[in-house]
N, C-alpha and C positions, 0 to 999 in steps of 0.2 A: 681613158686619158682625157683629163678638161685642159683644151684652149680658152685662153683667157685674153680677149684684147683689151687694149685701153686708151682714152683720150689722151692728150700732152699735161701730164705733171705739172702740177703747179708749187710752189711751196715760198712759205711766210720762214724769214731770219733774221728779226729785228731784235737789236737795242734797247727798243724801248725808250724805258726812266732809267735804265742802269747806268753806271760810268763802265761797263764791258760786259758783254754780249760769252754767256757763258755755256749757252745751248750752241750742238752741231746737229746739221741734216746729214743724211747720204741721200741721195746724189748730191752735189752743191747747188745752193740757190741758180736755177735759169739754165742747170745744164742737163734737167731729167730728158728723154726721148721717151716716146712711144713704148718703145723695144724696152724701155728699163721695168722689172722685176720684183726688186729688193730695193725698200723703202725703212729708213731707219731717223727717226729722231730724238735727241736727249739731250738733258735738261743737266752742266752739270753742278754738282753738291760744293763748296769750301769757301769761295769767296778768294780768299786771299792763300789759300791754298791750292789755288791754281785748278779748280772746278772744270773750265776751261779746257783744259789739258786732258779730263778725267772723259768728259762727252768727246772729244777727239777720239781720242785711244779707243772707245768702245766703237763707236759707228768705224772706225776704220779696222779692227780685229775681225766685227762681223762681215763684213763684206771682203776680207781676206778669205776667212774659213767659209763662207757660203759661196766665193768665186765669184761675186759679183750678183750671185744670182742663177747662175746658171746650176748651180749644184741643189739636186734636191733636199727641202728640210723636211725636219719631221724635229720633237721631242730630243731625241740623241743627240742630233746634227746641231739644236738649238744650247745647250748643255757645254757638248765641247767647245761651239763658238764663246761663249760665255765665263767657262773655264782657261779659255786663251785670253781672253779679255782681262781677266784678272791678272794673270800672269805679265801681260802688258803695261798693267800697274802698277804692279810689284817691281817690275826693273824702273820703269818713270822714279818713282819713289828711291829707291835705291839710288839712282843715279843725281835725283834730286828731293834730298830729306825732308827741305823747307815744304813739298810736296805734300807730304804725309797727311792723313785725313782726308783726302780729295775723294770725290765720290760721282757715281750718275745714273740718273735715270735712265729705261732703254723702252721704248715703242718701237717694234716692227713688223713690218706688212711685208712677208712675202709670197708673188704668185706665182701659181708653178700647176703642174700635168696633175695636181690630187688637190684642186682649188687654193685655200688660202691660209698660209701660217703665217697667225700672231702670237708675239712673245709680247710678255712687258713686264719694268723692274719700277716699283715707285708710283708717283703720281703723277705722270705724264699717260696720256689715254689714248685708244686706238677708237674709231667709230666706226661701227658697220652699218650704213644710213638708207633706208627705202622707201622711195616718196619722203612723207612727212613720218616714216617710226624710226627707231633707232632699233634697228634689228641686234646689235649685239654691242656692248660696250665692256673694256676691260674693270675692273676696280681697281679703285686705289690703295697701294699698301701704306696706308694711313693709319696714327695712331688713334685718332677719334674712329675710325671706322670701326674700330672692337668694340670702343663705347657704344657706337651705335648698331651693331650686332649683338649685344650682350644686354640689349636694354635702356644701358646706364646715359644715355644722349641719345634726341631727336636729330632727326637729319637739318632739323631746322637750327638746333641748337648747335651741330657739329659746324654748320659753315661761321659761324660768329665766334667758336671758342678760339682761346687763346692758344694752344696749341693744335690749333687747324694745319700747320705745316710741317708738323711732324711726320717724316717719314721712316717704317720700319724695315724697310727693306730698299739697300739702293749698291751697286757695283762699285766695291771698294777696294777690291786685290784680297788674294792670298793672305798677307801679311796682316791687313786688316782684318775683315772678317766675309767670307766667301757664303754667298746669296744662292739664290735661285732664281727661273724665271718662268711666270704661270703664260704655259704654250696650250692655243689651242687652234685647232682646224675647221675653217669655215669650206664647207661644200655646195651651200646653196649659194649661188651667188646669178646673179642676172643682169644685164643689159639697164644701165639707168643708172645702178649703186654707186653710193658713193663711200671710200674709204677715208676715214681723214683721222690724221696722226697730229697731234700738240701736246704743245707742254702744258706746264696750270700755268704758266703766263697769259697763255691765250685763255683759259676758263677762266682767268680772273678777271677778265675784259669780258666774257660774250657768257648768257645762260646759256644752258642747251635748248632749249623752245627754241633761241634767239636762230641759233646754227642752225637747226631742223628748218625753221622756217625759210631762211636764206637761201639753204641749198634748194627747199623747193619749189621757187620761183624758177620763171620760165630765164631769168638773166644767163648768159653765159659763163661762165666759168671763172673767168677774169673777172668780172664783174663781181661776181660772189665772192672770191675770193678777197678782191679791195675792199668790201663791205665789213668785212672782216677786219681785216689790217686798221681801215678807219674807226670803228669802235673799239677797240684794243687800244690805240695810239692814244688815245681819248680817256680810258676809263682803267687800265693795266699800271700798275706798277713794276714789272718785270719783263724780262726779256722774254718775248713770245715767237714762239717758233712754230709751224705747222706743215704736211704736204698732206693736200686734196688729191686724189685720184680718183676719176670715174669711165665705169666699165663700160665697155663700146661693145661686147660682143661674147656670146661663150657658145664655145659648142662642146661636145663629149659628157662625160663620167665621171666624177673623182673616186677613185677608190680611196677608204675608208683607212684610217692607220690603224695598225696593231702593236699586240703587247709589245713583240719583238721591238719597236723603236722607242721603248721609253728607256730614262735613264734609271740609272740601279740607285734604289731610295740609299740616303748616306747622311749621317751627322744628325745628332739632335734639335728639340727646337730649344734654344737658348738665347733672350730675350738681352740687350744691353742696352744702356744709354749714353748717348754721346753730345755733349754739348760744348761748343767755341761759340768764343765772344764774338761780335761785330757777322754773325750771318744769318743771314733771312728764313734760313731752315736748319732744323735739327736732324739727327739721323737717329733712328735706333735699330741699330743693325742685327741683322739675325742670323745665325749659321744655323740653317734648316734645310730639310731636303724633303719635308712633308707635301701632300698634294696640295691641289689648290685647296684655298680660301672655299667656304660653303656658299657665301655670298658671291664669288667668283662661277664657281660650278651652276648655281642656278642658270648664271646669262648664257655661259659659254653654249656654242656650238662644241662639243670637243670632239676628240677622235671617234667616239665608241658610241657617245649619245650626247644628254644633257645633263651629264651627271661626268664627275670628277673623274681625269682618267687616269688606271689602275699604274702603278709603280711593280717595275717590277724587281724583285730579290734574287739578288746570288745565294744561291745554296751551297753548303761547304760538303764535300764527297765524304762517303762514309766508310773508312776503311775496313779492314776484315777481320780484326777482335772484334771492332762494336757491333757488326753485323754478327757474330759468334755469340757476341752476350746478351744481344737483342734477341737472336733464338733461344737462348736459354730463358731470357724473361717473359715471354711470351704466353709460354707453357703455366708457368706459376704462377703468372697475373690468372690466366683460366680456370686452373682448378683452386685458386683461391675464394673468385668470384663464385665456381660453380658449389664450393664448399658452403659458402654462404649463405645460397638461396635454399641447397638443403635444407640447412640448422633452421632458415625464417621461414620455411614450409611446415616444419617438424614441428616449430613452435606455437605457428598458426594454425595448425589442425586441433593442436594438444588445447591453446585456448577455446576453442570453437567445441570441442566436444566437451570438458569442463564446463561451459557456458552452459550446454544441454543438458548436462545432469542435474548441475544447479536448477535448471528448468523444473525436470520433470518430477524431485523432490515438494518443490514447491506447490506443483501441481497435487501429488497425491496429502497434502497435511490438506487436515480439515477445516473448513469455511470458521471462523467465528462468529457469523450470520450465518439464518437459518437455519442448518445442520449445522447437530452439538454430537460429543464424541459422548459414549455409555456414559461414565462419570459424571459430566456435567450435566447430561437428561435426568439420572436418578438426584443431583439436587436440585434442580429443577424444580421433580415432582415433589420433593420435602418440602420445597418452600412453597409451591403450592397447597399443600396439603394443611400447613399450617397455619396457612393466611385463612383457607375453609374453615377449623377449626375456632379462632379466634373470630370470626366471622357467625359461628352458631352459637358461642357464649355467649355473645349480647343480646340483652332482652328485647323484645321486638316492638316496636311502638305501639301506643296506646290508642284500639282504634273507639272514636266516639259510639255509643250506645244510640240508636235509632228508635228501640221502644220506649224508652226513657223520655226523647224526647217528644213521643206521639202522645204518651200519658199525661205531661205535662202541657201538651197542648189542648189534651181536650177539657183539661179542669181550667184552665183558661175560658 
């Protein structure tokens, strides 16, 4: 069991440049304590669709079904919160139609006896910050962010594109189109860290170098925190919203989650697009229930490791015909196979000895060098015999006279 203490809550919920302030926190601005737990902020999606309402509804659903905090999460616990949430949208909307399309993002930190569950829907981001590294950071479900996993856009290019604010996944109800949220469990955690929860209002004001550096000055908390707010106010066009929390203390263990608390994989992935006039972001909503992101899975800390944690499936019972026909098929897929390898043994032997005979035929016919077979020796010797003969008809050359020519030298 990990104890987890913490310094006093801080958290950013401005306005901005907007005419209304469409992100909510949990706890409310100035009322976190010590003792609080469960940290929740979101960013929400419509504009004039009452966005507003939608980041309400969610930070207040999870902090219903998590009890404040006090009830342990894991995967499961994060899923049904999530699935209330929607459902919370779904009567909003019902009750108020003009509503419809309202949408939001979800970052949450909560700490508990097996360290620390983060969920997040969208592009609002959690940070898990030590010293100056960012030990773990959620990603954005962005639509350039496929471009830039797949190739097709630099990350240099992806912050300048035109549709840099598309978001593919954001909490829309039931009625709309029902999301998922990439949860995972941080266990290391130590004395010094800092978590810190914003929306892209605040990343549109501050790089991350900028945040890393800040938090790692010797300044207090407050201090850091305004540094913040003042360049935001400064350089954001959006309502920015954030809570810093930093860890005063751990003692104990986390135990590790297992398969048993994930949720049962469900729904296709089914990609849409959705666009209204007059708002700052687009949605493209997804009804998926796939794991995380690959890009997500590298950073996370999750349950099991550093790798994507496993879904697990319902299995449908197998009644007792099929269990009857499954023994009966069993048998005849066997001696099927086994008939098989007979026939490709029988075959393979039969070529391989064929081959040999072939062989050794080849072997016993006679060379057409060197060795010749009787027949071709006797003409052979014919044609020998008659190249000799034509050979001792011709008259043999005429050799010069030697005395002829001593007689004629001495009468010289």
């Amino acid at each position: 069991m990990m104890n987890i203490e913490i310094y006093p809550p801080l958290a950013l919920h401005e306005i901005g440049k907007r005419e209304n302030n469409e992100d909510s926190i949990l706890p409310a601005k100035g009322s976190a304590m010590e003792t609080q737990r469960l940290f929740l902020v979101c960013d929400g999606v419509g504009g004039s669709a009452k966005g507003e309402e939608a980041s309400r509804l969610v930070c207040q659903s999870f902090d219903h079904k998590l009890q404040g905090g006090s009830r342990a999460s894991n995967p499961a616990v994060i899923a049904d919160a999530l699935y209330y949430a929607e459902k919370e949208i779904d009567r909003f909307v019902l009750a108020t139609p003009e509503a419809a399309g309202m949408a939001s993002t979800l970052t949450l930190l909560h700490l508990h006896e097996n360290g620390a569950t983060i969920a997040h829907v969208g592009d609002s981001r959690v940070y898990h910050i030590r010293k100056r590294m960012i030990r773990f950071v959620t990603n954005d479900h962005k639509w350039v962010n496929k471009l830039v996993l797949s190739g097709d856009l630099t990350p240099e290019e992806a912050l300048h594109h035109p549709r840099r604010n598309v978001i593919d996944r954001a909490i829309q109800g039931h009625g709309q189109r029902s999301t998922e949220a990439d949860v995972v469990q941080i266990t290391d955690i130590r004395a010094g860290d800092y978590f810190f929860l914003c929306t892209d209002g605040i990343l549109e004001g501050i790089e991350e170098e900028q945040l890393v550096n800040i938090l790692a000055t010797n300044a207090g908390d407050a201090e850091k925190l305004g540094e913040i707010e003042s360049i935001c106010s400064a350089s954001s066009t959006d309502n920015f919203s954030a809570y810093l929390i930093r860890i005063k203390s751990v003692s104990g263990t986390a135990v590790k989650w297992t398969p048993s608390v994930m949720p049962e994989e469900k729904a296709s992935d089914i990609i849409m697009t959705e666009e209204r006039e007059g708002e700052s972001r687009e949605t493209l909503a997804r009804t998926s229930q796939s794991s995380m992101p690959d890009s997500v899975a590298a950073t996370a800390v999750s349950a099991f490791s550093n790798e994507t944690p496993p879904l697990v499936r319902q299995t449908r019972p197998v009644n007792q015909e099929e269990k009857a026909g499954m023994g009966l098929v069993m048998p005849i897929v066997i001696a099927l196979v086994c008939a098989l390898l007979v026939l490709g043994g029988y075959f393979f032997s039969k070529s391989i000895f064929e081959g040999k005979e072939e062989t050794t035929v080849e072997q016993n016919k006679p060379a057409r060098q060197g060795i010749l077979d009787p027949d071709d020796n006797q003409e052979e010797m014919k044609s020998a015999e008659n190249q000799a003969g034509k050979q001792g008809d011709a008259k043999p050359a005429k050799k010069p006279d030697s005395n002829k020519k001593a007689d004629e030298t001495g009468k010289k």
